[in-house]
C-alpha positions in Angstrom: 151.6 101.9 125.1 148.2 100.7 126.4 147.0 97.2 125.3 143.4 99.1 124.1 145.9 101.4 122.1 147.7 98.6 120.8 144.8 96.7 119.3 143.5 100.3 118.1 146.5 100.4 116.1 146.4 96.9 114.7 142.4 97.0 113.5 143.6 100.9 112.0 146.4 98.7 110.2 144.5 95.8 109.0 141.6 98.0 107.8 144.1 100.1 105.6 146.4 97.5 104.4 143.6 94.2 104.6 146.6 92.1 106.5 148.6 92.8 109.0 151.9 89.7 110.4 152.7 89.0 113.8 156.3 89.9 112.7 155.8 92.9 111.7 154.1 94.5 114.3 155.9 92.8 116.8 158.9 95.3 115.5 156.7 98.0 115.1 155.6 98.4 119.0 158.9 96.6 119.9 157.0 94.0 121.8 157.3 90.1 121.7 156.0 88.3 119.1 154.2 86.2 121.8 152.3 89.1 122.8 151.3 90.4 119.5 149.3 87.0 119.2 147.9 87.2 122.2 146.4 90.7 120.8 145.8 88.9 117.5 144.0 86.2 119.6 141.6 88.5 121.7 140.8 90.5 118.8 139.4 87.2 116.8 137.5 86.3 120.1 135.8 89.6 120.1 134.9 89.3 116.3 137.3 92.2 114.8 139.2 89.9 113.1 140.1 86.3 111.6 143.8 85.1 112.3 146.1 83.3 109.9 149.3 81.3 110.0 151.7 84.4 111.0 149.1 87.0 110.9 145.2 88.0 110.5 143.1 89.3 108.3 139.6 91.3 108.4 136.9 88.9 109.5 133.8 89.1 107.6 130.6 90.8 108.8 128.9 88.2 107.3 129.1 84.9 109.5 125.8 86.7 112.1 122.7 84.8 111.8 120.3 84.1 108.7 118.1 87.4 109.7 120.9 89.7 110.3 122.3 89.3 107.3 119.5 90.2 105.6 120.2 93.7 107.0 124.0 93.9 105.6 124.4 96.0 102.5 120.6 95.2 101.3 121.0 97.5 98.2 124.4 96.3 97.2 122.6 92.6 97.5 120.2 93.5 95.7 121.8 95.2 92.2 124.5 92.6 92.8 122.0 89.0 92.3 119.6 91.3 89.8 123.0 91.2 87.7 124.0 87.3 88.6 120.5 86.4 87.8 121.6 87.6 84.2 124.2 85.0 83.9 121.3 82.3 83.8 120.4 81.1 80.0 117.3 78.7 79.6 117.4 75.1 79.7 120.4 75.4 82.1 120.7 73.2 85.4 121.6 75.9 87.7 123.0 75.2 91.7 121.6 77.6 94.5 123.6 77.7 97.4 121.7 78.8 100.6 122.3 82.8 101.5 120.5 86.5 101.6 121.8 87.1 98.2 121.2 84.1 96.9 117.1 84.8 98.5 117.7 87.9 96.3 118.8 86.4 93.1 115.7 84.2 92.6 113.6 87.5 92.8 114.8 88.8 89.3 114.2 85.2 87.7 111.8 85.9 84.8 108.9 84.4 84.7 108.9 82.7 81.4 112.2 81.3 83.0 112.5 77.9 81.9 115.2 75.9 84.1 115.8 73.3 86.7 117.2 74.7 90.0 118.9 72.2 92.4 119.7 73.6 95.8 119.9 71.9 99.4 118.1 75.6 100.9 114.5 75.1 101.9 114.3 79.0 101.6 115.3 78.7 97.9 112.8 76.1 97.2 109.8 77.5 98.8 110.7 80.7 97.1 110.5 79.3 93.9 107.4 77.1 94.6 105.2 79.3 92.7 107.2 79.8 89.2 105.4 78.1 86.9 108.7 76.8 84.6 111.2 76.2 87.2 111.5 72.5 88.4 112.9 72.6 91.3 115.0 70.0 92.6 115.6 69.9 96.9 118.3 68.3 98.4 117.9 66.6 102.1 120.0 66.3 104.5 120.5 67.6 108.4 118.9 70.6 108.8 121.7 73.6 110.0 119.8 76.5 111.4 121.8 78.9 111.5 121.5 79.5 107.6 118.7 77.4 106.7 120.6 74.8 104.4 120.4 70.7 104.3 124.1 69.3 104.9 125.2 66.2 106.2 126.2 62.7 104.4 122.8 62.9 102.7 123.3 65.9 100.9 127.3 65.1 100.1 125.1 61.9 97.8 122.8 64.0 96.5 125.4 66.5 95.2 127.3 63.7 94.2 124.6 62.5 91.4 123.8 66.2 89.8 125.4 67.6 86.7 125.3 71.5 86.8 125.8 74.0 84.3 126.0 76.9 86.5 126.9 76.9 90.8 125.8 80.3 92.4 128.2 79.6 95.4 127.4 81.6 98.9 130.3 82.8 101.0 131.2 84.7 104.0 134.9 85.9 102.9 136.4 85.8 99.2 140.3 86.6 99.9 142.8 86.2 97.1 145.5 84.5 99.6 142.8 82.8 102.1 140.5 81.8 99.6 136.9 81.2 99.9 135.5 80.5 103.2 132.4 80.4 105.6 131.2 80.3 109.1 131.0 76.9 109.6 132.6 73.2 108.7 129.8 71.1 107.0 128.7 74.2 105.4 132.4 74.1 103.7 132.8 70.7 102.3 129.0 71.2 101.2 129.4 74.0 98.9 132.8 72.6 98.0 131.1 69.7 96.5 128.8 71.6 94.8 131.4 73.7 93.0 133.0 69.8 91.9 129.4 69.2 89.8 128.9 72.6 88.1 130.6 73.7 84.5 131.6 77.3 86.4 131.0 78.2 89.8 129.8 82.1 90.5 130.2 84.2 93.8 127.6 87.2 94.5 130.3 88.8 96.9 128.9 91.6 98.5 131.4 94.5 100.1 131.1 92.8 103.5 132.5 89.9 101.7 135.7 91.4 99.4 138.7 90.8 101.4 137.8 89.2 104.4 138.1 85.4 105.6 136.3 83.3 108.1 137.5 80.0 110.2 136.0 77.2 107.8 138.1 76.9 104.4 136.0 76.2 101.2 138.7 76.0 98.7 141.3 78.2 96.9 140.2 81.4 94.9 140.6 79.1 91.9 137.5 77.1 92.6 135.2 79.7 90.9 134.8 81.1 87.8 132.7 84.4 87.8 132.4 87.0 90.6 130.3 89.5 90.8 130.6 92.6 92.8 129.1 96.1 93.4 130.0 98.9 90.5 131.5 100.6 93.2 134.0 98.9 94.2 137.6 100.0 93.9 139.5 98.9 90.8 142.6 98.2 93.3 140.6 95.3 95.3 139.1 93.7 91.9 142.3 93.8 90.2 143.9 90.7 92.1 141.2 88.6 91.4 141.5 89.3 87.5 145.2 88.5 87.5 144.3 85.0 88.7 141.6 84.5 85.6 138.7 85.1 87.3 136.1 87.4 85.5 134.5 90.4 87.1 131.0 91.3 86.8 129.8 94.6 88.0 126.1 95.6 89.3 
């Protein structure tokens, strides 16, 4: 069998069964286990997928730059944060992680709205500038580009000295096993520390999203509350998620 064919048949795999181990595919095309991660590896070079410890999983779509993403699954985004800005009572301190759907969410905030935001996204602050009842708090920091957020030691502080009632956490793969997890390191540990200061932590996962892992580790399924999730996605993927506690909203 042809290398091409080879990885042909391990994206085929991993698309139907979400996972695929070095181990068993290395029986499968009776091939060294050596040479099914060298597969694994050119794959995750390429993009088509994000390896584990003895295997890989889908890698999310989700990791491509700040206006890209805004093109991924627009209308799914868009019912999705219209149903997670539901979730938001008045009076609430509410944490806005940086993110397309997050951009989204703000949109359906009602006007007479009366709550204070804090959120280390420039985008989420200027797009809030002009509601009359929302005090927006901004958190510094380093500038990343790549998705328009403040991280860095200054925003770790900042974080550090808020009390939140409700975390609207963005993510680039929600995976039962791999967890939560985005495309890069300080993004990580700075929406990890936000999840530590709110009362429950919400994800707006997107399809892109469901299933799929990226290199930087946020934290363990565990570490939110709430997700919410297109109407039309399959009971069988949800159904995971609910065993561990975790309640599922649909748009």
């Amino acid at each position: 069998m042809l290398t091409s064919q080879r990885k042909q048949l391990i994206l085929a795999r991993l698309a139907e069964e979400g996972q695929v181990l070095s181990k068993n595919l290395s029986e499968q095309f009776g091939i060294s286990e050596d040479t099914v991660r060298r597969d694994l590896r050119e794959l995750a070079a390429e993009g088509r997928l994000q390896r584990v410890h003895g295997g890989a999983l889908p890698a999310s779509a989700a990791v491509v730059t700040f206006s890209e993403r805004q093109t991924l699954q627009s209308d799914a985004k868009r019912r999705i944060a219209q149903k997670g800005a539901e979730l938001v009572s008045p009076g609430q301190v509410v944490m806005i992680d940086g993110g397309t759907t997050t951009s989204e969410l703000i949109r359906f905030f009602p006007e007479d709205l009366r709550i204070t935001v804090v959120t280390h996204s420039p985008s989420i602050a200027v797009g809030l500038a002009q509601h009359l009842f929302i005090n927006v708090v901004m958190i510094g920091g380093q500038l990343y580009k790549h998705s328009i957020v403040n991280v860095g030691t200054a925003a770790l502080e900042g974080i550090a000295r808020v009390r939140a009632d409700l975390f609207f956490m963005g993510v680039t793969g929600v995976h039962v096993e791999a967890g939560l997890s985005t495309g890069d390191f300080e993004e990580s540990r700075i929406k990890h520390a936000m999840a530590q200061r709110a009362a429950e932590t919400v994800v707006l996962a997107s399809p892109e999203k469901l299933n799929t892992a990226s290199p930087w580790v946020i934290g363990d399924i565990r570490l939110i509350n709430t997700l919410v999730v297109d109407a039309q996605t399959d009971a069988r993927t949800l159904e995971p998620f609910a065993h561990r506690g975790i309640a599922i909203v649909k748009a």
